[in-house]
C-alpha positions, 0 to 999 in steps of 0.5 A: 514510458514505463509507467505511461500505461495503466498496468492495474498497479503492477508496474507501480507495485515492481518499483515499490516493492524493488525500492522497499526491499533495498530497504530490506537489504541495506537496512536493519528494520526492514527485516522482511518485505511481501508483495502480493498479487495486484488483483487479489484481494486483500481483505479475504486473505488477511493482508493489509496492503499489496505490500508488506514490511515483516518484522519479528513473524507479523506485519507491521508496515502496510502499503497500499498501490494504486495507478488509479484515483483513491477515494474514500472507500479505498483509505476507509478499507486500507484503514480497516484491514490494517486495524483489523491487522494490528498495522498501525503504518500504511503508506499509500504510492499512487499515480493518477490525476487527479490523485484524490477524489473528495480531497478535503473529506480524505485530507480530513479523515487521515488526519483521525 
C-alpha cells in the first residue's frame, strides 16, 4: 500500500535512500549517501541523481528514482549529468508498468 500511490518518487526515494545508507552504516565504501529533493532538478544544481554515494569529498555512485515509465530521454540525461559529474555508476529504482518505453532502443543504448 505504501507504494500504491504516486508520490512524484518520494516515497521510492525514502526507501532507496534508508537502504543505501544502512549500506553506509554497516559497510565500508559507502562512506557518504545524499538524497535531494524529488522535484529539483538535478542537472541546474550540479548533482547526477535523486541519490548519491560520497566517497573521498566527490560523488562517485549516482541513482536515479522514478515512480514513472523511463524513456529515453531520461537514461540520455542521467548519462549526461553523471559524465558531466565524472560518475562512472548510476543505477536507476523505478516502479511503473510498463517500466521502459522504447525497451530494445533503451536496452541498446545502456549496453555503449
Amino acid at each position: 500500500i505504501f507504494f500504491f500511490f504516486l508520490s512524484n518518487g518520494v516515497r521510492l526515494q525514502i526507501v532507496t535512500y534508508s537502504i543505501f545508507k544502512t549500506f553506509s552504516d554497516s559497510f565500508p565504501g559507502y562512506v557518504y549517501i545524499r538524497s535531494y529533493a524529488t522535484n529539483s532538478s538535478d542537472a541546474s544544481s550540479g548533482r547526477a541523481g535523486d541519490i548519491e554515494r560520497w566517497n573521498n569529498g566527490k560523488a562517485d555512485f549516482a541513482i536515479e528514482v522514478k515512480d514513472r515509465t523511463i524513456t529515453i530521454f531520461d537514461l540520455e540525461s542521467s548519462i549526461l549529468k553523471c559524465r558531466t559529474a565524472n560518475i562512472r555508476n548510476l543505477l536507476f529504482v523505478a516502479q511503473a508498468t510498463p517500466l521502459l518505453a522504447d525497451e530494445n532502443e533503451i536496452l541498446k543504448r545502456s549496453d555503449r
